[in-house]
MIKEMI-927475 format. One record per residue (C-alpha): residue in three letters; x, y, z. Coordinates in nm, 2 decimals. Example, Ala and Ser with C-alpha at 12.3 -4.5 7.8 and 13.67 -1.06 7.14 Angstrom:
! MIKEMI-927475
+------+--------+--------+--------+
! resn !     xx !     yy !     zz !
+------+--------+--------+--------+
!  ALA !   1.23 !  -0.45 !   0.78 !
!  SER !   1.37 !  -0.11 !   0.71 !
+------+--------+--------+--------+
//
This chain:
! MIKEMI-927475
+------+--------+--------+--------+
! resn !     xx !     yy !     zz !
+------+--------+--------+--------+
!  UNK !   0.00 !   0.00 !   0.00 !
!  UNK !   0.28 !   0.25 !   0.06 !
!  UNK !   0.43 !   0.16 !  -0.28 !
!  UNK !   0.10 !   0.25 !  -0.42 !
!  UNK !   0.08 !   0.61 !  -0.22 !
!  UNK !   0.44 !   0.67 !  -0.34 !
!  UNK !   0.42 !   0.58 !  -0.70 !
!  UNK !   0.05 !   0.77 !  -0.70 !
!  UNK !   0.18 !   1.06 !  -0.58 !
!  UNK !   0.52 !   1.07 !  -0.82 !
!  UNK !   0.26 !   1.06 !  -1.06 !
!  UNK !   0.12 !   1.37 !  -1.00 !
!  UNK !   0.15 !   1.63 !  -1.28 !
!  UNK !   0.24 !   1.35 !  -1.55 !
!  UNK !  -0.04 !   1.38 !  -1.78 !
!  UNK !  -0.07 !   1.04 !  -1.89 !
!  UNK !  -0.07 !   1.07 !  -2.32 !
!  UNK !   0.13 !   1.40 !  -2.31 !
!  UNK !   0.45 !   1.39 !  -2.54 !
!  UNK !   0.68 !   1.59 !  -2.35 !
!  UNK !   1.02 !   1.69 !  -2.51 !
!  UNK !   1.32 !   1.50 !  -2.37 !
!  UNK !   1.47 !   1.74 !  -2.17 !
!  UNK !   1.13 !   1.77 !  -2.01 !
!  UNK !   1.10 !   1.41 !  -1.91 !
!  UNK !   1.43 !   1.41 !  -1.78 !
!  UNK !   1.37 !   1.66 !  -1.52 !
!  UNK !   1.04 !   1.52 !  -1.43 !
!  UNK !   1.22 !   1.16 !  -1.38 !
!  UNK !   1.49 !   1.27 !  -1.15 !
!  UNK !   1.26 !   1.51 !  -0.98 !
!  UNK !   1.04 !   1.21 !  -0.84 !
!  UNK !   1.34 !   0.95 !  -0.85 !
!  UNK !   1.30 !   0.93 !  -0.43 !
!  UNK !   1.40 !   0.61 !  -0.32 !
!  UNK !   1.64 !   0.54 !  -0.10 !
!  UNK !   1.88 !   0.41 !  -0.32 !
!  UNK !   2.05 !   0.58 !  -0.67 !
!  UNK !   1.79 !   0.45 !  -0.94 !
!  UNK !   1.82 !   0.36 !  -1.25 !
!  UNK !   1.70 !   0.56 !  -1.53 !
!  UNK !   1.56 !   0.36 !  -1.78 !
!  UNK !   1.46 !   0.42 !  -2.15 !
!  UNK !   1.18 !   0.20 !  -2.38 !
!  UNK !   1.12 !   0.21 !  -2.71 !
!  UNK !   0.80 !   0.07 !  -2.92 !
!  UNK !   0.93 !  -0.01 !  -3.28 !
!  UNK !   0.75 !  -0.02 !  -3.60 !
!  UNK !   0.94 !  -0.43 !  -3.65 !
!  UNK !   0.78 !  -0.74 !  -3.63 !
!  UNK !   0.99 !  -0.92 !  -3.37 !
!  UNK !   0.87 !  -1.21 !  -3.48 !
!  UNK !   1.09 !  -1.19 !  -3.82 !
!  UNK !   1.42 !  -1.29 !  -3.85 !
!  UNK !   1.48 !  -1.00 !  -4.13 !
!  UNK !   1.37 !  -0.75 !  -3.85 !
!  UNK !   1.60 !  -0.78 !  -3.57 !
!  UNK !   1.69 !  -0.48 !  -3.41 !
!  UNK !   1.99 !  -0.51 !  -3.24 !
!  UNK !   2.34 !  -0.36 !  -3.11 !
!  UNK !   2.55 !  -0.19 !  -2.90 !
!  UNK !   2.62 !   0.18 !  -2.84 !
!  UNK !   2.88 !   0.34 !  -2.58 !
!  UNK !   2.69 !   0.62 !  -2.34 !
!  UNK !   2.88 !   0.95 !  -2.35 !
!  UNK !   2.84 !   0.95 !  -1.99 !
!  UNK !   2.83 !   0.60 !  -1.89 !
!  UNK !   2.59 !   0.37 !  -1.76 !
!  UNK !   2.67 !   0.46 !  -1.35 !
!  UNK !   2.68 !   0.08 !  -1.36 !
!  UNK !   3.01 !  -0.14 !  -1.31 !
!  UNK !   2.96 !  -0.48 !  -1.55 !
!  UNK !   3.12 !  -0.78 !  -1.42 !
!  UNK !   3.27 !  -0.92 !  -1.73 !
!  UNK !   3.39 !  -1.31 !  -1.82 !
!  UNK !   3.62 !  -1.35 !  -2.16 !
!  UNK !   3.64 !  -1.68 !  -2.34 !
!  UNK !   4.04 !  -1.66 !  -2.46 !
!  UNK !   4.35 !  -1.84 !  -2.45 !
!  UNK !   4.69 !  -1.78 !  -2.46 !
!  UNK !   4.77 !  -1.40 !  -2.54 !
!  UNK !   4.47 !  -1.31 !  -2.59 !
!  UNK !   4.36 !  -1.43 !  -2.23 !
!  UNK !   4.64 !  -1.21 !  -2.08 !
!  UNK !   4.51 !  -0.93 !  -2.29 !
!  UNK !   4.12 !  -0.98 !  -2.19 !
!  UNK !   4.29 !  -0.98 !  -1.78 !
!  UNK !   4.46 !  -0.67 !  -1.84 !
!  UNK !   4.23 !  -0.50 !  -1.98 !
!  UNK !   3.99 !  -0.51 !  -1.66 !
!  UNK !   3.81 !  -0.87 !  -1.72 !
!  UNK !   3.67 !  -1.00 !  -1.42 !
!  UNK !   3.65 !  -1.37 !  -1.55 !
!  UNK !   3.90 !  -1.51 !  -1.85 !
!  UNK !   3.90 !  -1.87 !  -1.93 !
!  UNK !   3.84 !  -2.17 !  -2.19 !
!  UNK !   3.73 !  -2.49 !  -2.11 !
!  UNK !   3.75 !  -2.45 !  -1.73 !
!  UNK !   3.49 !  -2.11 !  -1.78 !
!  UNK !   3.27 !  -2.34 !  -2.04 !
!  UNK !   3.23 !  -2.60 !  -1.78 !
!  UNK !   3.18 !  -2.32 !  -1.51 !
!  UNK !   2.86 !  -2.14 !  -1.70 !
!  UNK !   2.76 !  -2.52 !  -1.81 !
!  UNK !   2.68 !  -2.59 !  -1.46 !
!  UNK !   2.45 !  -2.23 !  -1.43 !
!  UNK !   2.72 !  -2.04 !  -1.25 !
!  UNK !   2.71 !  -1.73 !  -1.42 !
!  UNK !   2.85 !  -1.46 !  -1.20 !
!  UNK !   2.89 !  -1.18 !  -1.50 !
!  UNK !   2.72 !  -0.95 !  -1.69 !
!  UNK !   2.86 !  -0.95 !  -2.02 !
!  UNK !   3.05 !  -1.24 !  -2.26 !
!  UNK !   3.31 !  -1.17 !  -2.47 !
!  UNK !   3.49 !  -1.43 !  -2.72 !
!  UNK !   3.76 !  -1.46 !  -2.94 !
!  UNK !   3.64 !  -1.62 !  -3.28 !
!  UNK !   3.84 !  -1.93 !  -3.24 !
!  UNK !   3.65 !  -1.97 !  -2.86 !
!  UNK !   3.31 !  -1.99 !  -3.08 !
!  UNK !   3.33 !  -2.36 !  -3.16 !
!  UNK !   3.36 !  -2.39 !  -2.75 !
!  UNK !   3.12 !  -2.11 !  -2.68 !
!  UNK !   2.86 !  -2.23 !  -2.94 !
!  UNK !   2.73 !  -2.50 !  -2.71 !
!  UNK !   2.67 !  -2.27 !  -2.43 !
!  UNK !   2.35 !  -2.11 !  -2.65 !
!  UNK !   2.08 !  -2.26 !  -2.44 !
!  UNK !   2.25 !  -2.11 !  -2.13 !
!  UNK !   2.34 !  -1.77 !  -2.23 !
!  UNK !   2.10 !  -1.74 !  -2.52 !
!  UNK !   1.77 !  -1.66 !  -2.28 !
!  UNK !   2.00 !  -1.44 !  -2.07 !
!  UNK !   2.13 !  -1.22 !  -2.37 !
!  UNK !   2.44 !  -1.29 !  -2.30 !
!  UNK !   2.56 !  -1.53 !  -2.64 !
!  UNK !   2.86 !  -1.35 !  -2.78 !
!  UNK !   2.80 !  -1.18 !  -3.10 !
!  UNK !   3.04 !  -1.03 !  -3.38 !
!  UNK !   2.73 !  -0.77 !  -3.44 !
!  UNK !   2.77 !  -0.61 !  -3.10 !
!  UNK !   3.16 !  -0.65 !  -3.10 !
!  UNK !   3.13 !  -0.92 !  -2.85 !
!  UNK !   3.33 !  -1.18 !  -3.06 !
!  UNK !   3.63 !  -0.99 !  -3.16 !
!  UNK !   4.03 !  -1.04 !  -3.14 !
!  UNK !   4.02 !  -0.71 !  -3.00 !
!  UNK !   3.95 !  -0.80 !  -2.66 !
!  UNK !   4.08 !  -0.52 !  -2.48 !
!  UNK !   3.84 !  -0.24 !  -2.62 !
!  UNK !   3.55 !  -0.50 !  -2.57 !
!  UNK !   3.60 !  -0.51 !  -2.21 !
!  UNK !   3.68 !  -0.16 !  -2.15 !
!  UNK !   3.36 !  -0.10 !  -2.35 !
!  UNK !   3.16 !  -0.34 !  -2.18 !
!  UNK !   3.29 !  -0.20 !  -1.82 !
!  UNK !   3.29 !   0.14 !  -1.93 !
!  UNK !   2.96 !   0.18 !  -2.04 !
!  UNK !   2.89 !   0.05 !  -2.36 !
!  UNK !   2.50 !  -0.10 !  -2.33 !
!  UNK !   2.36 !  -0.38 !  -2.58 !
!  UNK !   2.04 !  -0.39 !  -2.72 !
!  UNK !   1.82 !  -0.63 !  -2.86 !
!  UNK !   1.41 !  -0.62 !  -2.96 !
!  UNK !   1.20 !  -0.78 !  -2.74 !
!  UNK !   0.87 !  -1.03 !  -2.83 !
!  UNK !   0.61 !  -0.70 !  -2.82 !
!  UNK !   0.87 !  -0.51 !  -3.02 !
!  UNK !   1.00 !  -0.29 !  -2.74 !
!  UNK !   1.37 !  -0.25 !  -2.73 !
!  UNK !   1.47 !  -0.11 !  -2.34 !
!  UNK !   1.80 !  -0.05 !  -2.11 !
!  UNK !   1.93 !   0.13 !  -1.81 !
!  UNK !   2.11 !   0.45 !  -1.94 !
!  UNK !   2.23 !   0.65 !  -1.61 !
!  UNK !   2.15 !   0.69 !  -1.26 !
!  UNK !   1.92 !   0.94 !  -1.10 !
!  UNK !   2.25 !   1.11 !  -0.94 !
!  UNK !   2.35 !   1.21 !  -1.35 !
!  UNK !   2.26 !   1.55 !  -1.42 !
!  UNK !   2.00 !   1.59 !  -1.64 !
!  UNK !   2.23 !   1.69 !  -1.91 !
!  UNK !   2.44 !   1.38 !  -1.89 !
!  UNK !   2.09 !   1.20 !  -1.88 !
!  UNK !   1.94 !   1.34 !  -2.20 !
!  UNK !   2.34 !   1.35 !  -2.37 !
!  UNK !   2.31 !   0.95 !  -2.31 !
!  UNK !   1.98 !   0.91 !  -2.39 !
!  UNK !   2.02 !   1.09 !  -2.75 !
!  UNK !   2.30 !   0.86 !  -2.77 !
!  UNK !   2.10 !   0.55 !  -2.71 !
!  UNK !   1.77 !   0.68 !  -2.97 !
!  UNK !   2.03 !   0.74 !  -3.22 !
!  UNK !   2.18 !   0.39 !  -3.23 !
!  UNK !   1.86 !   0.22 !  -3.25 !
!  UNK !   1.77 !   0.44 !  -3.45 !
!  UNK !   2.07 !   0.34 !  -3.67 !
!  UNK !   2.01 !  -0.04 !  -3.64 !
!  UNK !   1.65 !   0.01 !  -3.86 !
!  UNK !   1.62 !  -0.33 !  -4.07 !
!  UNK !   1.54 !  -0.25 !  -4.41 !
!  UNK !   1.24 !  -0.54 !  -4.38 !
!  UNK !   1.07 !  -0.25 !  -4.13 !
!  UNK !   0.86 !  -0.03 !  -4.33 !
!  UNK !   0.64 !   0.33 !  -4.22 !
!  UNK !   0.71 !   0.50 !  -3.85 !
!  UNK !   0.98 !   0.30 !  -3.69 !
!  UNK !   1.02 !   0.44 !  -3.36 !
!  UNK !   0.61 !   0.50 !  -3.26 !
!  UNK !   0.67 !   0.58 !  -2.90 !
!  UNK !   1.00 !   0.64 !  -2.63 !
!  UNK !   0.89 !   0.65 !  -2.23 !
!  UNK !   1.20 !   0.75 !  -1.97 !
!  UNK !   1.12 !   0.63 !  -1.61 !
!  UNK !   1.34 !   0.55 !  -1.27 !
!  UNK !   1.35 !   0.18 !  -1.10 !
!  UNK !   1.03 !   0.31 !  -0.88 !
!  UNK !   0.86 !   0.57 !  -1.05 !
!  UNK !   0.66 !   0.61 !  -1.36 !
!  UNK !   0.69 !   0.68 !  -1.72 !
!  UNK !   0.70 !   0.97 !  -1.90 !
!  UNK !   0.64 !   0.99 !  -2.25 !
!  UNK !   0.88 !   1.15 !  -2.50 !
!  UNK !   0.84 !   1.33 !  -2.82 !
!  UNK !   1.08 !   1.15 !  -3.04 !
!  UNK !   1.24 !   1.41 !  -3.23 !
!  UNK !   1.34 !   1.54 !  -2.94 !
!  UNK !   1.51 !   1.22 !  -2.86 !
!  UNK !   1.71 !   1.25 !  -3.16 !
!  UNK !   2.06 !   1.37 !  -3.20 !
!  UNK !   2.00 !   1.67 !  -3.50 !
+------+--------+--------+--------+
//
């Protein structure tokens, strides 16, 4: 019930179908992002796709100007040089077969996957694992690369993936409530603009119908999405 009285009363003065421009939400977010921890501010994003087809994936990775305010715990599949690489680049979790059998048992203490191409044969059979968690290295969102140092100072410097979800809604933490607004809208531009970027030529008419911003606990505001987009 007190959830209820707190998120009612954030709610006050968001009218519910309003478009408000981005710098607008973004004030109106942080302003009621109260809890007692920093939240997360969160951006969604209906797209004109059907999910459903393979020839309409939407999906990538862009790095936040400003960074996420979130520290990913990262695990490399490597050997060898490349292994020493991944460890000094900042990679919580580098190994081969040892790491395969590890995450083949469920013991997935990371956030993000990376994987050296010749790792893929290994990696491969690790899909129904790391597949429902979004976590299969890709070479699309530079997670399979021989460059193994910029992918992990990416992934831990705030570098966020995206993928489309079943109701065509593509969706990911950009910032904390402590950001400034400016750093809020500055990585939120950053974010519309690489989805934006990542429209399948299969999608045809409006592709991005509707952006919301919100915090962890409070409710969403909508955005007017040419505002959202870098000019």
């Amino acid at each position: 019930m007190a959830k209820d009285k707190r998120y009612k009363k954030a709610a006050e003065g968001i009218v519910p179908l309003k478009l408000y421009s981005l710098d607008e939400a973004v004030k109106m977010v942080k302003e009621r992002a109260k809890a007692k921890f920093d939240e997360t501010i969160e951006v969604a994003m209906n797209l004109g796709v059907d999910a459903k087809q393979t020839d309409q994936m939407v999906r990538g990775v862009v790095t936040l100007p400003n960074g996420s305010g979130r520290t990913a715990r990262v695990a490399v599949f490597a050997k060898g040089a490349k292994a020493e690489e991944a460890k000094k680049a900042g990679a919580d979790i580098v190994g081969a077969e040892d790491l395969f059998e590890k995450v083949n048992a469920g013991n997935i203490d990371f956030d993000r996957c990376i994987a050296t191409p010749d790792m893929m044969g290994l990696v491969g059979r690790l899909g129904k694992v790391l597949g429902p968690r979004g976590m299969m290295p890709n070479p699309k969102v530079g997670t399979v690369t021989m460059d193994v140092a910029n992918a992990v100072k990416g992934a831990k410097g705030g570098s966020v993936e995206f993928r489309i979800e079943k109701a065509g809604i593509v969706q990911a933490g950009v910032g904390k409530a402590s950001f400034s607004a400016e750093q809020l809208s500055q990585n939120i531009r950053a974010f519309v603009d690489a989805v934006s970027k990542s429209k399948p030529s299969a999608s045809k008419g409006t592709f991005i119908k509707k952006i919301a911003v919100s915090s962890t606990m409070g409710p969403g505001v909508r955005v007017e999405p040419g505002s959202a987009l870098n000019a």
